[in-house]
Each structure stands twice: as structure tokens, then as C-alpha cells.
C-alpha positions in Angstrom: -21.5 52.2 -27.9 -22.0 49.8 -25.2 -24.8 47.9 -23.7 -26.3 47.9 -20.7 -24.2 45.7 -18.5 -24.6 42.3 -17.5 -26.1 40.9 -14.8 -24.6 39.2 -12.6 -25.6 35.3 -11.8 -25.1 33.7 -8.2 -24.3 30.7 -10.3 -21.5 32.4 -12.6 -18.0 30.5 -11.9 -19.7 27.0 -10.5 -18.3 25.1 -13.4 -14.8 25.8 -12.7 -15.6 25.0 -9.5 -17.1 21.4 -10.4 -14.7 20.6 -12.7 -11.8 21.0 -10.7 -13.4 19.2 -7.3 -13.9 16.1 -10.3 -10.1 16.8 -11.3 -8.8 16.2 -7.6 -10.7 13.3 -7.2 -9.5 11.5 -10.4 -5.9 12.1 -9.1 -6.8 10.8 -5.9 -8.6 7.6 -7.5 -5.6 7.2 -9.6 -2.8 7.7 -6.8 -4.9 5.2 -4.9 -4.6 2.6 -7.7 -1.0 3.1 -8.1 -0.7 2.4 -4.2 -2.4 -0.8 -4.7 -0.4 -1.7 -7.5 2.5 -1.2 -5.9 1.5 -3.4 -2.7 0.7 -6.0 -5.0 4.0 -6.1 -6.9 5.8 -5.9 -3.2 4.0 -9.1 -1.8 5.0 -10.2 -5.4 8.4 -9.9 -4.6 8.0 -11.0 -1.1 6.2 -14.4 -1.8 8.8 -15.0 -4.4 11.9 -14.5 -2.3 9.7 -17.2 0.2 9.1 -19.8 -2.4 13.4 -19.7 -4.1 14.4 -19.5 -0.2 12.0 -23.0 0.8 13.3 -24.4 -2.5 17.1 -24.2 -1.3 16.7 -24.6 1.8 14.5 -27.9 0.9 17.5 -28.8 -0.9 20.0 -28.2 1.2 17.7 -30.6 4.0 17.7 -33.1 1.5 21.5 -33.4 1.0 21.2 -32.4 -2.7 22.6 -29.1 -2.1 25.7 -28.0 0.8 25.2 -26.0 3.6 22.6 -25.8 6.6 19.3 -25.0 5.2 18.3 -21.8 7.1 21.4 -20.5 6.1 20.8 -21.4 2.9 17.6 -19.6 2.4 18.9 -16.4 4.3 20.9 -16.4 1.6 19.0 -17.0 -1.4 16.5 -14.7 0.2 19.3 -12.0 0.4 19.8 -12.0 -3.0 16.2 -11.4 -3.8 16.2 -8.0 -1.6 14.6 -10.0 1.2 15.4 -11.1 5.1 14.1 -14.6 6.7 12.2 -13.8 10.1 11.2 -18.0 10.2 12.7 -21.1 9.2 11.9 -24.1 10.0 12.7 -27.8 9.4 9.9 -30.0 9.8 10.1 -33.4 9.6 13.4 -33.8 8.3 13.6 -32.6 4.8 10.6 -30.1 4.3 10.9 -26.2 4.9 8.9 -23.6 6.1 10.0 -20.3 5.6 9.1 -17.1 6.1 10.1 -13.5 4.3 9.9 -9.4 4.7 11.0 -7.4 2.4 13.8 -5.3 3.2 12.4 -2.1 1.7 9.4 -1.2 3.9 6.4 0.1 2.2 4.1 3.6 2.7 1.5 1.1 4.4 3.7 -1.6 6.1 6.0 -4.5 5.2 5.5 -7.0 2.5 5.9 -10.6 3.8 5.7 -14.0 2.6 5.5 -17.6 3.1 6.8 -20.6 1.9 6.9 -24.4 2.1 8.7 -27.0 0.2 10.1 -30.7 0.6 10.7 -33.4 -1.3 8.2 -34.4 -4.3 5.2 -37.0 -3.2 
């Protein structure tokens, strides 16, 4: 035998409801992390490829390495997945250069900056 049937609630199904709209926005909280992550490891990269590129370009300025030192960071930088869009030598033997990353990111390019010269 069955019994009477049950009512019906305007709340029935609200739960599911809930926690899926709290599902969505984890993954969204967590995708948004993982974006900031990864724009932090690609100025990272980008500030590293600066600093190696000012180093040899330094000492190329300096005489201790061979070549002209712009050209010798482009290519340092090149080997780090970068491309110089500055370089500059200032007052004789320091170096200021500048990097983007070659592989452009969802929100824009990773750059860096670097100087370097001779030790005080």
C-alpha cells in the first residue's frame, strides 16, 4: 500500500543548486591562481634572461669576454628563449638591458630589466 504522496517543497533541489554555483567558483578561483602563477614564473624567466644577457654583455664591455656587447647579450638572451628590445652601454663598461619573452602570454608579454658593470 502506498501513502499519501508527498508534498512538494518550493525549496526541493536548491542544494544542488548551491553546491554546484560553489563548485564553479572554486574552479574559477583556482584557474585564476594558476594564471598568476604562471605570470610569475614568466617574468621569472624574463628577468633572468635580463640579468645572464647584462652579465655578458658587461663582460664583453670590459674586454674580458670577445665580441660587441649588444650582440653578446642578444645572444645569451637567445639561448634563454628571450629577445633584447634595449641595450645600452653607459659609461663605458656597464650595461643596461632589456628583455621580452619570445612566447607571449594569455595577458601580455613578460619583460625584464637588467644592469651590470664592473664590481665597485
Amino acid at each position: 500500500m502506498k501513502g499519501p504522496p508527498a508534498a512538494s517543497h518550493p525549496e526541493q533541489g536548491s542544494g544542488t543548486v548551491l553546491a554546484l554555483t560553489l563548485g564553479f567558483a572554486v574552479l574559477a578561483l583556482l584557474a585564476g591562481l594558476l594564471l598568476l602563477a604562471q605570470a610569475e614564473v614568466m617574468a621569472s624567466r624574463a628577468a633572468s634572461a635580463a640579468d645572464l644577457a647584462a652579465l655578458a654583455a658587461a663582460d664583453a664591455a670590459r674586454g674580458i669576454a670577445s665580441g660587441e656587447p649588444c650582440a653578446v647579450a642578444a645572444g645569451v638572451a637567445g639561448q634563454q628563449g628571450a629577445t633584447v628590445t634595449a641595450c645600452e652601454v653607459v659609461r663605458g663598461e656597464v650595461v643596461e638591458v632589456a628583455t621580452e619573452l619570445d612566447q607571449p602570454f594569455l595577458v601580455g608579454t613578460a619583460t625584464g630589466r637588467a644592469r651590470a658593470g664592473p664590481p665597485p
